[in-house]
C-alpha positions in Angstrom: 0.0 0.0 0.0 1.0 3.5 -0.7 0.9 6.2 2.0 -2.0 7.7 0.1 -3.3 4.4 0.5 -2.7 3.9 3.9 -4.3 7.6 5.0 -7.2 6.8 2.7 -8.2 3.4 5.1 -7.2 5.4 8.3 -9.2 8.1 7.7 -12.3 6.5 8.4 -11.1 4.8 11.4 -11.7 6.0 15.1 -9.1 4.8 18.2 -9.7 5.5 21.7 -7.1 6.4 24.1 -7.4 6.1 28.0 -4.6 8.2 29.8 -2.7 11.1 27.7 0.5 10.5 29.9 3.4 9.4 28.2 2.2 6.4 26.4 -1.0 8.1 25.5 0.6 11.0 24.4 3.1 9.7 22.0 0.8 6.8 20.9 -1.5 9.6 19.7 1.0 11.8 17.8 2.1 8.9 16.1 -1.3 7.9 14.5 -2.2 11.5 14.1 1.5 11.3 11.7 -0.5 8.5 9.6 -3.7 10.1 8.9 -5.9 8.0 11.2 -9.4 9.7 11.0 -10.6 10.5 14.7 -9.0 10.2 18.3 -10.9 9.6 21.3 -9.0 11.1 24.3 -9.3 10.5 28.0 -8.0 12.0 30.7 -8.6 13.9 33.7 -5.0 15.2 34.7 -2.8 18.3 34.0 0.4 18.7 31.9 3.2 18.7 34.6 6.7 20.0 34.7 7.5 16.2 35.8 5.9 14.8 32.4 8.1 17.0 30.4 10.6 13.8 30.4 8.3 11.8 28.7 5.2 13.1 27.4 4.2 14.7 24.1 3.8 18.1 25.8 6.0 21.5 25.9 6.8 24.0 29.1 4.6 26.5 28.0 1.5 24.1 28.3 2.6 22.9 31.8 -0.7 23.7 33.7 -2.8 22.7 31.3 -5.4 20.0 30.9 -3.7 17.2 28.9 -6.4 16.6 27.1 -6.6 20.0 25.7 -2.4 20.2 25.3 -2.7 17.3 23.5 -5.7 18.0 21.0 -3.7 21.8 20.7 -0.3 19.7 19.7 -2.4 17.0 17.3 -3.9 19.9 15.4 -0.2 21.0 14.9 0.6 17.6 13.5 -2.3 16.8 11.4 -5.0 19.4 11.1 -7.5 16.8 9.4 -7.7 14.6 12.3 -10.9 14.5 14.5 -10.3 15.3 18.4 -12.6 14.3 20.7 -11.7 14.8 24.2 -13.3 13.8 27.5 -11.8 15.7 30.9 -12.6 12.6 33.3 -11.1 10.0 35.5 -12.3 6.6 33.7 -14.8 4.2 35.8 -16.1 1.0 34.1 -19.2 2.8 32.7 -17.4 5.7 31.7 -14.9 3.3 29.1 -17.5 1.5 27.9 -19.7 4.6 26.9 -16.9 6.5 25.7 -15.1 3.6 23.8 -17.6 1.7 22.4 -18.0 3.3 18.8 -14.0 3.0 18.5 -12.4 0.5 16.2 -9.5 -0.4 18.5 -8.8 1.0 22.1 -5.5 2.1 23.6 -4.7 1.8 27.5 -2.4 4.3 28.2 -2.8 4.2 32.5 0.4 4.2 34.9 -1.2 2.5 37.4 -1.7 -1.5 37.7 -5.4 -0.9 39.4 -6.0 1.1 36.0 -4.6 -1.6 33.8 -6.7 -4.6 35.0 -10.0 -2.1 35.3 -9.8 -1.3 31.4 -9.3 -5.1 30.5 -12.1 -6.2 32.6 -14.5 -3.3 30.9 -13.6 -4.7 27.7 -13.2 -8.1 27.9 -16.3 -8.4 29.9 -18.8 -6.0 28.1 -16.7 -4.4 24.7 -15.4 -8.4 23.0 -15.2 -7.3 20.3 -12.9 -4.8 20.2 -9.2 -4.7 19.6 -7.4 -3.3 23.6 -3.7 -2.6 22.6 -1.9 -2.2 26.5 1.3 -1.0 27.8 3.0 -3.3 30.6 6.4 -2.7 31.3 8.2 0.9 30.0 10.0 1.8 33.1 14.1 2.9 33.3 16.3 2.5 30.1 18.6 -0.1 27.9 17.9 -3.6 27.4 16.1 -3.1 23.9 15.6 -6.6 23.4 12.8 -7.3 26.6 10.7 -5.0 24.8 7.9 -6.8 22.7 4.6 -7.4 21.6 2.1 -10.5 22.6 -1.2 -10.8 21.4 -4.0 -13.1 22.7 -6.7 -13.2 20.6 -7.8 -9.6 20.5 -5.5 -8.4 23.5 -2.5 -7.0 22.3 0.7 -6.2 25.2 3.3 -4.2 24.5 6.4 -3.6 26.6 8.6 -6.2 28.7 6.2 -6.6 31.2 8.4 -6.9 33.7 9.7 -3.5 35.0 7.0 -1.6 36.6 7.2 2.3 37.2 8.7 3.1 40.4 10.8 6.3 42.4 14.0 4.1 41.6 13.1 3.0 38.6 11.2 5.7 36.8 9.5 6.2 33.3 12.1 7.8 30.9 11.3 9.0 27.2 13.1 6.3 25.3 11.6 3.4 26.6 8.2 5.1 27.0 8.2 6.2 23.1 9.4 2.4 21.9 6.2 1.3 24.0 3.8 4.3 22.5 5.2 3.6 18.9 4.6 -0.2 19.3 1.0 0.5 20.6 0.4 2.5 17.5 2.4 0.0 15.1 0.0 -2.6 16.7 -3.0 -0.2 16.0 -2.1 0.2 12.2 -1.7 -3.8 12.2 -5.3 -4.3 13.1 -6.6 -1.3 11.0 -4.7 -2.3 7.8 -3.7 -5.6 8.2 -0.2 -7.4 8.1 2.2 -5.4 5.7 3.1 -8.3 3.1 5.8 -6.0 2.0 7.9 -6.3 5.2 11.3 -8.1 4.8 11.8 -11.1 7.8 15.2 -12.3 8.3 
């Protein structure tokens, strides 16, 4: 497929992002780069000095409702895409109601409780949608414990292993690798496997 083919599938497709931290974020710029149609964003926090490190924001928006940063920073990127923005901490109800028009869902949460409250919400009442997570972005180096695993339509990327903590914190290069293979994953299920990819 050409790239004018590629935008011309992805402009009718919606994805739904839950958390605009750093996997959110940069996950959304990088579909926004593609020509995906509409973004559904959720999140109820501000931009932070602290984020700065790792999210898809700048200093002059620190303050700011990431949500609205965000949208503001898409529209810079991509002026055809299709914002839609919800300023709310996420409950059960809330993700399937908001969610349940998209073609694929992103989790984008830091914290575990977050995680397993999204994949029950889908799993249990959204089937049959795609849920693309994040497990496992914290620190830096060892390239090669980052991947992807899918189980049927659950898709997990990151090493899954090293959880966010003070000592071991979330840093922009292994964040973004995680964001980008969220969205790689996204364009997967959108447009199917590229037959044109070389495997060694």
């Amino acid at each position: 497929m050409t790239f004018e083919e590629i935008k011309k599938v992805l402009k009718t497709k919606t994805v739904g992002i839950a958390g605009c931290g750093g996997l959110g974020s940069n996950c959304a710029a990088a579909l926004a780069r593609v020509g995906i149609g509409r973004l559904i964003l959720a999140d109820f926090d501000l931009v932070q000095e602290g984020n700065l490190n790792r999210q898809f924001y700048f200093y002059d928006q620190i303050g700011m409702l990431k949500v609205a940063a965000l949208k503001q920073n898409l529209f810079r990127i991509n002026p055809e895409v299709r914002v839609n923005t919800f300023d709310i901490r996420l409950c059960q109800s809330d993700i399937i109601e908001i969610f349940s028009k998209c073609d694929v869902i992103v989790e984008a949460f830091d914290k575990a409780e977050m995680k397993y409250m999204i994949l029950d919400a889908v799993h249990n009442f959204l089937p049959d949608k795609h849920l693309v997570m994040g497990v496992g972005m914290a620190g830096w180096g060892d390239n090669n414990l980052i991947r992807s695993r899918q189980s049927d339509k659950l898709i997990i990327c990151g090493d899954e292993v090293n959880a966010i903590a003070d000592e071991n914190p979330p840093l922009s290069p292994r964040v973004g690798i995680v964001a980008h293979m969220q969205a790689n994953a996204v364009l997967e299920i959108l447009l199917g496997v590229n037959e044109h990819q070389i495997h060694s």
